[in-house]
VEXKOLGU-709377 format. One record per residue: x, z, y negated of N, C-alpha, C, O in turn. Coordinates in nm, 2 decimals, always signed. Each point is the difference from the previous one (the first is absolute). Layout:
<rs>
+--------+--------+---------+---------+--------+----------+--------+--------+---------+--------+--------+---------+
| n.east |   n.up | n.north | ca.east |  ca.up | ca.north | c.east |   c.up | c.north | o.east |   o.up | o.north |
+--------+--------+---------+---------+--------+----------+--------+--------+---------+--------+--------+---------+
|      X |      Z |       Y |       X |      Z |        Y |      X |      Z |       Y |      X |      Z |       Y |
...
+--------+--------+---------+---------+--------+----------+--------+--------+---------+--------+--------+---------+
</rs>
This chain:
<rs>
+--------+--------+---------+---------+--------+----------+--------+--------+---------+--------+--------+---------+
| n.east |   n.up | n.north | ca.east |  ca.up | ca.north | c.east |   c.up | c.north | o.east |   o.up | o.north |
+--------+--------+---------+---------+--------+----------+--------+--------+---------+--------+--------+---------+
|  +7.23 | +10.29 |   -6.92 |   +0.07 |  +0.12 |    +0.00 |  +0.13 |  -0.02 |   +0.08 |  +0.01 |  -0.07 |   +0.10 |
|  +0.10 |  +0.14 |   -0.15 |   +0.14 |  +0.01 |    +0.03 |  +0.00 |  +0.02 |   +0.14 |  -0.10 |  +0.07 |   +0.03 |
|  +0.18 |  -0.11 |   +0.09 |   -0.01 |  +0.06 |    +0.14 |  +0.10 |  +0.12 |   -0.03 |  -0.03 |  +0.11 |   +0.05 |
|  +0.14 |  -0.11 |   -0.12 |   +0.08 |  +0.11 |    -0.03 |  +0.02 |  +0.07 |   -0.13 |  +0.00 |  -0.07 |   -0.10 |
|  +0.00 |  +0.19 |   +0.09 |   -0.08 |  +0.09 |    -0.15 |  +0.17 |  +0.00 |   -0.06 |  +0.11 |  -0.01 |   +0.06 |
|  -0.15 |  +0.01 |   -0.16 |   +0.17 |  -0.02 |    -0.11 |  +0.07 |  +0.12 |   +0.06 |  -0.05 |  +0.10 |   +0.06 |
|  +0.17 |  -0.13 |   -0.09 |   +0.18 |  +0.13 |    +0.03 |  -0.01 |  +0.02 |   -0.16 |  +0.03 |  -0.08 |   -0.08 |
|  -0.12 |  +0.24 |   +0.06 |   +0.02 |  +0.05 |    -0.13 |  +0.17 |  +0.06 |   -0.01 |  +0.05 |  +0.04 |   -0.11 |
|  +0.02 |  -0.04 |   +0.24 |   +0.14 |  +0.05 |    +0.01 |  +0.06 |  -0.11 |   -0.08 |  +0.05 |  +0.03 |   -0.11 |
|  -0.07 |  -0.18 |   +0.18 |   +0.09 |  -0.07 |    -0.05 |  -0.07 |  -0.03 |   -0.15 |  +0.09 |  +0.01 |   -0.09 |
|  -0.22 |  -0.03 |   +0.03 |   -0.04 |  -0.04 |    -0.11 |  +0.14 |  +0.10 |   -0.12 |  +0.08 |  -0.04 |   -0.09 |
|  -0.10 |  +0.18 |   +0.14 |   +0.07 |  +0.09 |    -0.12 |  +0.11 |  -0.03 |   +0.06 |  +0.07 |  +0.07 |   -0.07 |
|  +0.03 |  -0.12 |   +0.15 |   +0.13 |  -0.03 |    -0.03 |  -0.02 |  -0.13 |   -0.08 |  +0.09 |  +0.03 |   -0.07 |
|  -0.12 |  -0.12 |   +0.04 |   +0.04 |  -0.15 |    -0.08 |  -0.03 |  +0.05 |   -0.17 |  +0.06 |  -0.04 |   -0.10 |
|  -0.20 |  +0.17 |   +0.11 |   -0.04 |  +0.09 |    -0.14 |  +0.13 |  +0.07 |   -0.04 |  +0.02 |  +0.02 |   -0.12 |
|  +0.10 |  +0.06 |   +0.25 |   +0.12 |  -0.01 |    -0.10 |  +0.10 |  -0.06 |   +0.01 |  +0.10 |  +0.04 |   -0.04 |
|  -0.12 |  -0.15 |   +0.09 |   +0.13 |  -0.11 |    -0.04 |  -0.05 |  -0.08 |   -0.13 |  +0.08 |  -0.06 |   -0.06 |
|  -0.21 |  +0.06 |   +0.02 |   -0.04 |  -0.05 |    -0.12 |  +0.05 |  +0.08 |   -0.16 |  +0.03 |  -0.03 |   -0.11 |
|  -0.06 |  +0.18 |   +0.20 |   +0.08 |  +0.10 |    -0.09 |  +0.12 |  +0.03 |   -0.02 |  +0.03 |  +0.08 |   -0.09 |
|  +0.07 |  -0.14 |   +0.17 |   +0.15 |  -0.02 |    +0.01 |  +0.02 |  -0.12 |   -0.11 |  +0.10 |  +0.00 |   -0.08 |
|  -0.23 |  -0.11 |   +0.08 |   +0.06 |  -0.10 |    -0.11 |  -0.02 |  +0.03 |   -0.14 |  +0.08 |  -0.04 |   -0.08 |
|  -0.21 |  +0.13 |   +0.04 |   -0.03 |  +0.05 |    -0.06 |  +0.09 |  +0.12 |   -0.11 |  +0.00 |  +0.02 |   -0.12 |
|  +0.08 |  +0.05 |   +0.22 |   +0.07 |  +0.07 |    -0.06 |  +0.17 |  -0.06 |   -0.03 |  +0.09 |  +0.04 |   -0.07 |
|  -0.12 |  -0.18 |   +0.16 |   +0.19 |  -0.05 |    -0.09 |  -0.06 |  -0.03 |   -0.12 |  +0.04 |  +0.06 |   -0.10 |
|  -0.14 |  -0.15 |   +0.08 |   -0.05 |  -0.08 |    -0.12 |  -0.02 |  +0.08 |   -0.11 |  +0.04 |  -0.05 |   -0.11 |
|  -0.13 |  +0.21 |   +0.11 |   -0.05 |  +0.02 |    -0.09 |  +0.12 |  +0.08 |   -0.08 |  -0.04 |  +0.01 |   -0.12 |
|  +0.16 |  +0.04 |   +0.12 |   +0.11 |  +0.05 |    -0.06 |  +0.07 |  -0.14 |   -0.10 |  +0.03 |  +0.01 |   -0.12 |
|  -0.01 |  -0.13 |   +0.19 |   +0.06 |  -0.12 |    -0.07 |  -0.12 |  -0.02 |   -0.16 |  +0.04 |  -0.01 |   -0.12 |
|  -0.18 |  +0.01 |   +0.17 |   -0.15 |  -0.03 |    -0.04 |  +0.05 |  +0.11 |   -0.19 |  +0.02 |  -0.03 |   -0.12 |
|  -0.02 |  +0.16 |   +0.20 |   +0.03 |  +0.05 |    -0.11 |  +0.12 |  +0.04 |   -0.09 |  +0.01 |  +0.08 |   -0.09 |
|  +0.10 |  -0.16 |   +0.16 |   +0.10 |  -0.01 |    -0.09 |  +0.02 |  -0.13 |   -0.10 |  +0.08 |  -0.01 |   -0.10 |
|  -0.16 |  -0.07 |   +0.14 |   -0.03 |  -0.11 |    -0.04 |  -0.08 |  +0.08 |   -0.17 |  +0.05 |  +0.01 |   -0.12 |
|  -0.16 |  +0.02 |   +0.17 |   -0.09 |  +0.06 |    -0.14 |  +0.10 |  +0.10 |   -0.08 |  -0.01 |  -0.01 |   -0.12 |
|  +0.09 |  +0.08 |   +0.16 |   +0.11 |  +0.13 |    -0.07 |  +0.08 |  -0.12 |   -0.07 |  +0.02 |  +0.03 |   -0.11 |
|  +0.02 |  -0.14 |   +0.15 |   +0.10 |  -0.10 |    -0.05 |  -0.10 |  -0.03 |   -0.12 |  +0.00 |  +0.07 |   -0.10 |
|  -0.07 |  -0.14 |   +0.12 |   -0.08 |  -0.09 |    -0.09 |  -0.05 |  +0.09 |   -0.12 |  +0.00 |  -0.05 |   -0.11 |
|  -0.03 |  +0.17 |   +0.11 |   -0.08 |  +0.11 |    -0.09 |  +0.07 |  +0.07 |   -0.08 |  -0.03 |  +0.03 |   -0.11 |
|  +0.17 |  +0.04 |   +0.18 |   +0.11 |  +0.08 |    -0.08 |  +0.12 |  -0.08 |   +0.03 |  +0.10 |  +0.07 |   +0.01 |
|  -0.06 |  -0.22 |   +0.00 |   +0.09 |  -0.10 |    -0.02 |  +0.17 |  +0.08 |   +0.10 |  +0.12 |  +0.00 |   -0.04 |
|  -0.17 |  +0.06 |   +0.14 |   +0.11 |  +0.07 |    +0.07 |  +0.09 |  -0.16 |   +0.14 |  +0.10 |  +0.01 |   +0.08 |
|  -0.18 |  -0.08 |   -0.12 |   +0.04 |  -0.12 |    +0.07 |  +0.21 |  -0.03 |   +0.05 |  +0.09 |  +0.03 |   -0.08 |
|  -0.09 |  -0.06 |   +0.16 |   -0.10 |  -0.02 |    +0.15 |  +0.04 |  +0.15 |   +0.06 |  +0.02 |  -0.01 |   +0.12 |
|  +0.00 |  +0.12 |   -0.16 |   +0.05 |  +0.10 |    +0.11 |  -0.12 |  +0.04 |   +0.08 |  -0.01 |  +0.01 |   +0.12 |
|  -0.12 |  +0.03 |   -0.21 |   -0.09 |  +0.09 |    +0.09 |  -0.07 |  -0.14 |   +0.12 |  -0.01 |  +0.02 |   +0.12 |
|  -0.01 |  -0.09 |   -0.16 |   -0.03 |  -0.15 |    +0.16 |  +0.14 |  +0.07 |   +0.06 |  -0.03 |  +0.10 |   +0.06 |
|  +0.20 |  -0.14 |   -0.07 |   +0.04 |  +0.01 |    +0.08 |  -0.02 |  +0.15 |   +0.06 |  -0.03 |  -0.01 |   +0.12 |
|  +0.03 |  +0.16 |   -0.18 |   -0.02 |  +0.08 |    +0.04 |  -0.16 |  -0.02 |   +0.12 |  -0.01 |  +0.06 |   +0.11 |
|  -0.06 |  -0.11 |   -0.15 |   -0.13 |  -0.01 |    +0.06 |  +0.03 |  -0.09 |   +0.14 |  -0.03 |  +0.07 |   +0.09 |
|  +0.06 |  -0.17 |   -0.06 |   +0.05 |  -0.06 |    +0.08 |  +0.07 |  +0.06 |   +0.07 |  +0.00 |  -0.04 |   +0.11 |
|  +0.08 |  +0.12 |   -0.11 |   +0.09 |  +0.12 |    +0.07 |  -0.04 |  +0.09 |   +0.04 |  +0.05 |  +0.05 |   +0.09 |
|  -0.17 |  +0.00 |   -0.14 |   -0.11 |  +0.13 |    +0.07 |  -0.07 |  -0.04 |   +0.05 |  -0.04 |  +0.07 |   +0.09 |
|  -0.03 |  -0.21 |   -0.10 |   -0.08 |  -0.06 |    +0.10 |  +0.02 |  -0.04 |   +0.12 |  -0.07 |  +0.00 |   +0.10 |
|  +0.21 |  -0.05 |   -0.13 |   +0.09 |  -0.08 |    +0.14 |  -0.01 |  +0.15 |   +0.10 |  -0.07 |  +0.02 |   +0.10 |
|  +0.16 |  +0.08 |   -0.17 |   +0.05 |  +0.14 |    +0.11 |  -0.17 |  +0.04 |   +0.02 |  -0.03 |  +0.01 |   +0.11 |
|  -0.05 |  +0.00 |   -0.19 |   -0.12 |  +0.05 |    +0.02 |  -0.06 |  -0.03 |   +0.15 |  -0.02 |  +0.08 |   +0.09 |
|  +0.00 |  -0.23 |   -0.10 |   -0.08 |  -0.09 |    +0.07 |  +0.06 |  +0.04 |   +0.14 |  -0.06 |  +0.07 |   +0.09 |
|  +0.19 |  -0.13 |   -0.08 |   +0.10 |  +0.03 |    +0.13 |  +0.03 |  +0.11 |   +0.04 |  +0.07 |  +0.02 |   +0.10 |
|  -0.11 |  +0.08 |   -0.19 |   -0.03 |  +0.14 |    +0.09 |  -0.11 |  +0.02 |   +0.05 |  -0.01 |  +0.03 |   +0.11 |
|  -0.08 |  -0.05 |   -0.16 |   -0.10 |  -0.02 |    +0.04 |  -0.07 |  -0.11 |   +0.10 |  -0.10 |  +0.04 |   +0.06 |
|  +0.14 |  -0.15 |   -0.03 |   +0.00 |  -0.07 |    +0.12 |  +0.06 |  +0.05 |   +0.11 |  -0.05 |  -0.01 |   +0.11 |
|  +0.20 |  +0.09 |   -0.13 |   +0.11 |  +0.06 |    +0.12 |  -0.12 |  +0.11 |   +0.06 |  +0.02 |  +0.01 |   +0.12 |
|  -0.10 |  +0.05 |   -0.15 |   -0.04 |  +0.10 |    +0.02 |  -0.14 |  -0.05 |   +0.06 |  -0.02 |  +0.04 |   +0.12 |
|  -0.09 |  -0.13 |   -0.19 |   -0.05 |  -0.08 |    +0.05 |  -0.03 |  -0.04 |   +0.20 |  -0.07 |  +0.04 |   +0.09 |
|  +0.19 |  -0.14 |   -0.12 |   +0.05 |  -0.01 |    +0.14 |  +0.08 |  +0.05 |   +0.08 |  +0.03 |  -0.06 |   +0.11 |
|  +0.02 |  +0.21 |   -0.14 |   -0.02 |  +0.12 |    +0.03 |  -0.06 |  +0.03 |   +0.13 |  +0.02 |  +0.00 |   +0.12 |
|  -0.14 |  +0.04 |   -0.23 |   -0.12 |  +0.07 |    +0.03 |  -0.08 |  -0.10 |   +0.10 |  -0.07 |  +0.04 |   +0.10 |
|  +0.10 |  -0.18 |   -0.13 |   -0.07 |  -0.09 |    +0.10 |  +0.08 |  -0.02 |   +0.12 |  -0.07 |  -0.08 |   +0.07 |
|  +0.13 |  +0.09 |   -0.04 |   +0.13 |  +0.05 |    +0.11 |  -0.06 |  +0.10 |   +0.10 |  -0.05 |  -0.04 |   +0.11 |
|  +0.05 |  +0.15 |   -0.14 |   -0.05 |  +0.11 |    +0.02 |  -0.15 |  +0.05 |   +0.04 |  -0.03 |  +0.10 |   +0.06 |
|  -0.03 |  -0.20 |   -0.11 |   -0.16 |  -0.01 |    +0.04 |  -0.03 |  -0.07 |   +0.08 |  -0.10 |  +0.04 |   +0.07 |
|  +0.15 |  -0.19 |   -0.03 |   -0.02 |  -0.06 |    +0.05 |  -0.02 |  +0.01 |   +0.14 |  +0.09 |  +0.05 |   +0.08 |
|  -0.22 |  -0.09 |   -0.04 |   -0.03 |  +0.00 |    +0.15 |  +0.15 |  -0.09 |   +0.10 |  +0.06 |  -0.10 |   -0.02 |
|  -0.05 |  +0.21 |   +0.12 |   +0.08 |  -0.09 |    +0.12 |  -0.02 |  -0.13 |   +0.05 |  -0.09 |  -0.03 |   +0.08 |
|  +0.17 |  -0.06 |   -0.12 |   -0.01 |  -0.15 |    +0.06 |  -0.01 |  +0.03 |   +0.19 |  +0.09 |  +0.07 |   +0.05 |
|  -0.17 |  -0.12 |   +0.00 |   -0.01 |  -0.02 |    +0.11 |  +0.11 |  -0.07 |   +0.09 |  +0.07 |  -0.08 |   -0.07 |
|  -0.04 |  +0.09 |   +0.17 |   +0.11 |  -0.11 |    +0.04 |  +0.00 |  -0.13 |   +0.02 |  +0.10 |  -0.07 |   +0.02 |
|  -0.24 |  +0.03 |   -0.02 |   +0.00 |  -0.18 |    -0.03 |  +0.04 |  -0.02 |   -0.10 |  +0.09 |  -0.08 |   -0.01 |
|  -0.15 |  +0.17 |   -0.12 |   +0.03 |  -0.01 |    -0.14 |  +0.16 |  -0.05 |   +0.02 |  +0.04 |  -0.11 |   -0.03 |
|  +0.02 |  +0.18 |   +0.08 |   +0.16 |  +0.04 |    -0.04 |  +0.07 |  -0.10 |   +0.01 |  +0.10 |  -0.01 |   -0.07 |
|  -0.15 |  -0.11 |   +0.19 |   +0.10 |  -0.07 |    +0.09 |  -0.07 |  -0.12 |   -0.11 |  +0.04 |  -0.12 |   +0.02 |
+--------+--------+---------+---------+--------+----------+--------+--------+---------+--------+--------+---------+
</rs>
């Protein structure tokens, strides 16, 4: 048995930085298929790649944000 029980805090932050990758990829994902199916090539990838990029990176800015803000005080050994 574990001497220390899991950080379900830190587990769901890495659960949304997986979802920050998740959400650049999946707009490129399906501009790729809009290309390939109705021959609109290459705008909706580049459009998709563009809502992913702003997507993602708003969504990270806010992310670490929020982890800014939550974060326990560093101690003063921490600091030095």
């Amino acid at each position: 048995m574990p001497d220390n029980p899991p950080d379900f805090t830190q587990l769901g932050y890495y659960f949304a930085l997986a979802q920050v990758g998740l959400e650049m990829v999946a707009p490129v994902v399906l501009g790729v298929l809009c290309d390939h199916y109705f021959g609109w090539a290459p705008w909706t990838t580049i459009a998709g790649a563009v809502v992913g990029l702003v997507g993602g990176l708003t969504h990270l800015v806010a992310i670490s944000k929020w982890r800014q803000n939550t974060a326990p005080p560093r101690s003063r050994r921490e600091q030095q």
